[in-house]
N, C-alpha and C positions, 0 to 999 in steps of 0.2 A: 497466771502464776509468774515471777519475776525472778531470775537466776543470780546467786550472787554469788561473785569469788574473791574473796578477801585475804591478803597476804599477810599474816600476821606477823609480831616485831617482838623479837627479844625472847623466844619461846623456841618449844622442839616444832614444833609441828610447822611446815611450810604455805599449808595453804586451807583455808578453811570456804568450803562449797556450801550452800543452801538456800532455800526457795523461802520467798514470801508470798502469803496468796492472807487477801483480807486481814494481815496484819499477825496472823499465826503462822508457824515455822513448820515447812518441811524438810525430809533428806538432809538434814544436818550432815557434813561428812569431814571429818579434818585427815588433810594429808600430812601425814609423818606424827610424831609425839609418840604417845603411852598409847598404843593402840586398844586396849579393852577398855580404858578408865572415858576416853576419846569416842568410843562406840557406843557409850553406856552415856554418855554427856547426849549424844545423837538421839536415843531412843527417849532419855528421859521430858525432853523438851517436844517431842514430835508433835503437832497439833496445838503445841503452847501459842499464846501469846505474846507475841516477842516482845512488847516494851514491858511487858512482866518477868520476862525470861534476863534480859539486857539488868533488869533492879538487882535481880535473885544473882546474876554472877557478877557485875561489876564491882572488880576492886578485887578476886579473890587475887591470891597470892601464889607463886609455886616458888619453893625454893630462895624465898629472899629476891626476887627477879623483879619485884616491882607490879611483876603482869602474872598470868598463868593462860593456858590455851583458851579457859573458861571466860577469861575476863576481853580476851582478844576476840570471843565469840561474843561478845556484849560492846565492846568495842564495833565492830564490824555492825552488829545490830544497830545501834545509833547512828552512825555515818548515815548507813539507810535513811533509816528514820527522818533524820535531822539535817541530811543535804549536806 
């Protein structure tokens, strides 16, 4: 299993934590933001498929911001991915 900490840009949340192991997402965990909506992002991806997971939120929006924590969490999944 492979530890990842990614600092996300433009968003509430400062730091976004989670494991890859065969290509499925664990322990998702983001520090700072909307802390239930943020937990509930955590749970609903758990065991997912991350380049399935990275389709499903990339691009969401918060606020006009361009980005959202979710999309920062699909951000982060690709770098992975994609080197």
């Amino acid at each position: 299993m492979e530890h990842i900490t990614f600092s996300p840009r433009g968003v509430c949340a400062m730091k976004i934590d989670f494991d890859i192991e065969d290509g499925k997402l664990y322990n998702v965990k983001f520090i700072g933001g909307c802390n239930g909506n943020l937990k509930a992002i955590g749970k609903l991806v758990e065991g997912k498929d991350a380049k399935e997971v990275a389709e499903i939120l990339r691009g969401n929006d918060c606020n006009m911001k361009g980005t959202s924590c979710a999309d920062q969490l699909a951000r982060a999944i690709d770098e992975k991915l994609n080197g």
